[in-house]
KOLKOL-452723 format. One record per atom (N, C-alpha, C, O, CB): residue in one letter; residue number from 1; atom name; x, y, z. Coordinates in steps of 0.2 Angstrom, whole numbers. Glycine has a CB too. Example, Ala and Ser with C-alpha at 12.3 -4.5 7.8 and 13.67 -1.06 7.14 Angstrom:
% residues 2
 type seq atom    c1    c2    c3
    A   1    N    66   -28    39
    A   1   CA    62   -22    39
    A   1    C    66   -16    39
    A   1    O    71   -17    42
    A   1   CB    57   -22    45
    S   2    N    64   -11    35
    S   2   CA    68    -5    36
    S   2    C    64     0    39
    S   2    O    67     6    40
    S   2   CB    70    -3    29
//
This chain:
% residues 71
 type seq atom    c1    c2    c3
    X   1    N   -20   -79   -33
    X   1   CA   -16   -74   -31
    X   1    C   -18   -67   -34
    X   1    O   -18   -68   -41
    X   1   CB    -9   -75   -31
    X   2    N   -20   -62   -31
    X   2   CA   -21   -57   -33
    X   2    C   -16   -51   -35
    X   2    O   -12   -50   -30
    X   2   CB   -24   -56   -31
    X   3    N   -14   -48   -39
    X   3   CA   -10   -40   -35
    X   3    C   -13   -36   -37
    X   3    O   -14   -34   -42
    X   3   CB    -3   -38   -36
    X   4    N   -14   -33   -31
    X   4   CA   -16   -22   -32
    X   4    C   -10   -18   -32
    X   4    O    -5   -19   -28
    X   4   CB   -21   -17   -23
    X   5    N   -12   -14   -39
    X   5   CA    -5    -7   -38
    X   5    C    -9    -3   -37
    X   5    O   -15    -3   -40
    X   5   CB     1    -5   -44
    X   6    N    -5     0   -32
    X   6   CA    -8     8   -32
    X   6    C    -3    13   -33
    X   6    O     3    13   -30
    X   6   CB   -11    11   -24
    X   7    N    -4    18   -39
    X   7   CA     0    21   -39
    X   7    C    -1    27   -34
    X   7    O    -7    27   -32
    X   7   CB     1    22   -46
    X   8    N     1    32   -31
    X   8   CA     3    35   -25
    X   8    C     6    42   -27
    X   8    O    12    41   -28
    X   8   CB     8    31   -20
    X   9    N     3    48   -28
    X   9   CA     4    54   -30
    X   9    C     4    60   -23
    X   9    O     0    64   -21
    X   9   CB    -1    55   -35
    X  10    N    10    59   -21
    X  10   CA     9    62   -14
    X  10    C    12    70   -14
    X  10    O    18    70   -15
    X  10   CB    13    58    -9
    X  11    N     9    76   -12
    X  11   CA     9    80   -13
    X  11    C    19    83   -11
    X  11    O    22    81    -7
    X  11   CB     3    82   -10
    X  12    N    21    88   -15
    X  12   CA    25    89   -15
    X  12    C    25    91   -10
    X  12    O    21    93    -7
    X  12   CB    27    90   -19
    X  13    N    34    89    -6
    X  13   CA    38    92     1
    X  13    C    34    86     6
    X  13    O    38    84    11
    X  13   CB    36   102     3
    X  14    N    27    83     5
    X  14   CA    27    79    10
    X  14    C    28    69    10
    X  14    O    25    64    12
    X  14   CB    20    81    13
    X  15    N    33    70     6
    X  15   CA    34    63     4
    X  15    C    40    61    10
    X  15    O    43    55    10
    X  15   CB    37    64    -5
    X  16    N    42    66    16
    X  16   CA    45    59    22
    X  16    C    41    60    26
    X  16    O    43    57    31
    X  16   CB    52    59    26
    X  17    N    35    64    28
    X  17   CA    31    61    29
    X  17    C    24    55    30
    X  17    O    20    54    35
    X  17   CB    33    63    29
    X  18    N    25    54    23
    X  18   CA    20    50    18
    X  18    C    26    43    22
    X  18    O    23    39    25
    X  18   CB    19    52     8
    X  19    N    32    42    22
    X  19   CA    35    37    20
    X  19    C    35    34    29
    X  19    O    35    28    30
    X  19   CB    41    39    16
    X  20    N    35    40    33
    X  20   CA    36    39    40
    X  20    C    27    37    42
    X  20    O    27    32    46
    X  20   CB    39    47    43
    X  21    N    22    40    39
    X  21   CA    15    36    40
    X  21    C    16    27    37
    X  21    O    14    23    40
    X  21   CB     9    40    35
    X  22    N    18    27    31
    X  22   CA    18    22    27
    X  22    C    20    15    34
    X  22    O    16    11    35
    X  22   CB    25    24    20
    X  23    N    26    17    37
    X  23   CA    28    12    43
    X  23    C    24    10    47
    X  23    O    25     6    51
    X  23   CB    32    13    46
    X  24    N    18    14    48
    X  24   CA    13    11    55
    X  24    C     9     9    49
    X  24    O     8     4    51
    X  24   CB     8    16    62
    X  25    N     7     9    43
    X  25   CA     3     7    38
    X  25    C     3     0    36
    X  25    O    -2    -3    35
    X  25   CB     4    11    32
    X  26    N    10    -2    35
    X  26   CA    11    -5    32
    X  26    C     9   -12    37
    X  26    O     7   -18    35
    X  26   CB    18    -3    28
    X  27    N    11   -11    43
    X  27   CA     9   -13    50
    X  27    C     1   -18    48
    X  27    O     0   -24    49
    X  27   CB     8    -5    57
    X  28    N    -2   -12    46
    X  28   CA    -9   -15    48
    X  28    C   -10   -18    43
    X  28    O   -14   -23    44
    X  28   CB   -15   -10    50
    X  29    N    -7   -18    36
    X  29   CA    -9   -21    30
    X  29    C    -8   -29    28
    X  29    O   -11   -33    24
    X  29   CB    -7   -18    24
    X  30    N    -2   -28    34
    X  30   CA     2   -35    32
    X  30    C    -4   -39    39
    X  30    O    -5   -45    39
    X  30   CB    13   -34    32
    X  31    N    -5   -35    44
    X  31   CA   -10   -41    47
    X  31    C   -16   -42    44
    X  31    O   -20   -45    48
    X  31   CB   -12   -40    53
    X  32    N   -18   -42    39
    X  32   CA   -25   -43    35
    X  32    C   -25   -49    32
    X  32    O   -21   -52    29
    X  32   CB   -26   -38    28
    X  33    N   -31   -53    34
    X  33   CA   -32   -60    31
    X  33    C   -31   -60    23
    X  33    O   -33   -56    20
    X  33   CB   -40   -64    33
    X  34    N   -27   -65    21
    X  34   CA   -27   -63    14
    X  34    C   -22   -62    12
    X  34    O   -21   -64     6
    X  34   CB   -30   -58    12
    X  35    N   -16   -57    16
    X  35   CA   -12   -53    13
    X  35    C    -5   -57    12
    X  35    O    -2   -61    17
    X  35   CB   -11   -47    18
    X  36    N    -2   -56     6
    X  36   CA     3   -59     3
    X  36    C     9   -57     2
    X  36    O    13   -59    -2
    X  36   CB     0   -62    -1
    X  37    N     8   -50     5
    X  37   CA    17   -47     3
    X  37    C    15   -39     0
    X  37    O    10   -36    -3
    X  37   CB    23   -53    -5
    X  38    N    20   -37     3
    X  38   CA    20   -31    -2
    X  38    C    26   -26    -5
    X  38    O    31   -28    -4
    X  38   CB    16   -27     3
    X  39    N    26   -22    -8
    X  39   CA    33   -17   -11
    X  39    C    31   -11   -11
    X  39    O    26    -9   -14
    X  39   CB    34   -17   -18
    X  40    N    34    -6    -8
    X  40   CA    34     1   -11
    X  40    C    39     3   -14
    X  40    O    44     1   -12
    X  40   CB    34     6    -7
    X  41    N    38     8   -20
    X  41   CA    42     9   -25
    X  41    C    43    16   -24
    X  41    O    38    19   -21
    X  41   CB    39     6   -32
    X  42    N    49    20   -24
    X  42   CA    49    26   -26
    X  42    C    51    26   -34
    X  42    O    56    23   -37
    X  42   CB    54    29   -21
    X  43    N    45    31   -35
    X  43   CA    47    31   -44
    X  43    C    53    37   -46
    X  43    O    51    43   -45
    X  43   CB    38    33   -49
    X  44    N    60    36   -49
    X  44   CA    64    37   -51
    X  44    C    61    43   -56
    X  44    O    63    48   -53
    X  44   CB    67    32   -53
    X  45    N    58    44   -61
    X  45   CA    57    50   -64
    X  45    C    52    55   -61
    X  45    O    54    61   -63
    X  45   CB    55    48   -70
    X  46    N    46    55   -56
    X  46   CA    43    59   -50
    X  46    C    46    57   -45
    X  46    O    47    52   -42
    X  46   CB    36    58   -48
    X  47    N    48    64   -43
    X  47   CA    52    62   -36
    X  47    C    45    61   -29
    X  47    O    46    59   -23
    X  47   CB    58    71   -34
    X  48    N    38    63   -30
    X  48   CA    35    65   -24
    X  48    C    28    57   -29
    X  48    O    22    59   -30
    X  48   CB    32    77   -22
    X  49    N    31    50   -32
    X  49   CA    27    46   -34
    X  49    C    29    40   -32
    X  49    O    35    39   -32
    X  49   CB    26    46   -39
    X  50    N    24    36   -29
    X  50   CA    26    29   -27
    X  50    C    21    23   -31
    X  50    O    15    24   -33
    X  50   CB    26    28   -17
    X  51    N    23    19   -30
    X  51   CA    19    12   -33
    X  51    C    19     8   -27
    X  51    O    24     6   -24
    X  51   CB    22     8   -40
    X  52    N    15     7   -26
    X  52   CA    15     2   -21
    X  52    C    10    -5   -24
    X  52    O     5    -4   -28
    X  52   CB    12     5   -14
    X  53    N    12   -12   -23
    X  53   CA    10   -18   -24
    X  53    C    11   -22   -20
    X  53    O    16   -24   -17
    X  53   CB    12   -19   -29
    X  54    N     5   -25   -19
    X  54   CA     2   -28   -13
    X  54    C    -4   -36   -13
    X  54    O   -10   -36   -11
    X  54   CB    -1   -23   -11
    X  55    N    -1   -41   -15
    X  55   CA    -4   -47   -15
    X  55    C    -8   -47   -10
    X  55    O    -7   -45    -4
    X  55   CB     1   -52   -14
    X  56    N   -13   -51   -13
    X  56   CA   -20   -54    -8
    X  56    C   -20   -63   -12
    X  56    O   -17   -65   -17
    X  56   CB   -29   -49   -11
    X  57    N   -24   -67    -7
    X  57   CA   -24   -73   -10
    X  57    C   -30   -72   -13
    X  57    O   -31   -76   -17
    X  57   CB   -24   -78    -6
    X  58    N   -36   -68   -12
    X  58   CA   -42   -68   -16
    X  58    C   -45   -61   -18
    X  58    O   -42   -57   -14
    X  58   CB   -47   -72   -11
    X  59    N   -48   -59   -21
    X  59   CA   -50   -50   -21
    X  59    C   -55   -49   -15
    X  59    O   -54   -45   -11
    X  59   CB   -56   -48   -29
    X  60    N   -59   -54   -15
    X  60   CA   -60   -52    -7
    X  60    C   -57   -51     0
    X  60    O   -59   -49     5
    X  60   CB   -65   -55    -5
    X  61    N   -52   -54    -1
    X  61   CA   -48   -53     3
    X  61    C   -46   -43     2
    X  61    O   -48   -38     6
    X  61   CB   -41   -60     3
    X  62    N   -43   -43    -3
    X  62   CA   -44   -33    -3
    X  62    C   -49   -31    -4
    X  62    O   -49   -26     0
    X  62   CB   -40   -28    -9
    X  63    N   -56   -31    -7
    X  63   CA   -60   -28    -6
    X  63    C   -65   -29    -1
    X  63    O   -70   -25     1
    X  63   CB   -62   -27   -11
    X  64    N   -65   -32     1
    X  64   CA   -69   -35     8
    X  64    C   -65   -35    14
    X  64    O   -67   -31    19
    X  64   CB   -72   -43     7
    X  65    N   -62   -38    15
    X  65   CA   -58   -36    21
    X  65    C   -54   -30    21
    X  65    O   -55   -26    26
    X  65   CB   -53   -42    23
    X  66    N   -48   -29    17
    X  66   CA   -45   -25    18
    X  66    C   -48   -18    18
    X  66    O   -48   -15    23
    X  66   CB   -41   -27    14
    X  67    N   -51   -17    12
    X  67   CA   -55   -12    12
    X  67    C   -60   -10    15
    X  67    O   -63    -4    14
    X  67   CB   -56   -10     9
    X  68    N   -62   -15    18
    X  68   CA   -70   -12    24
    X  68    C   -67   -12    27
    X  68    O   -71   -14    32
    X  68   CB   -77   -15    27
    X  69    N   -59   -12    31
    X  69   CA   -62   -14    40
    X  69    C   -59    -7    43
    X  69    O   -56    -2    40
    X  69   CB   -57   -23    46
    X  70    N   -61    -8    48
    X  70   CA   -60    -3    52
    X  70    C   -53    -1    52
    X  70    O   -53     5    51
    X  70   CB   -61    -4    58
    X  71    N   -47    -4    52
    X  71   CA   -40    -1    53
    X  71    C   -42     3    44
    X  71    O   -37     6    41
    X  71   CB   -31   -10    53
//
């Protein structure tokens, strides 16, 4: 099992909209061969920072699939 954190620095004032994209996003990540779950974190001391972490069963499953494909 793998996990990717991304930490997520989203420019201030557009953080509901980041969160409102985040829902068709999250859509397509979780249909990725590979994919094993995921979290979004709103970080408590940045109000406009998120962590997100996201299970794969293999690294190619995120850098090869997830990250080449078209979605």
């Amino acid at each position: 099992m793998i996990l990717e954190v991304a930490i997520l620095d989203i420019k201030p004032g557009e953080t509901d909209a980041f969160e409102a994209a985040f829902q068709q996003a999250q859509t397509i990540i979780s249909s990725m061969a590979g994919y094993g779950g995921h979290q979004l974190q709103k970080c408590m001391e940045k109000d406009n920072r998120y962590v997100l972490l996201v299970t794969w069963q293999t690294l190619d499953d995120q850098t090869q699939g997830f990250r080449k494909s078209d979605e």
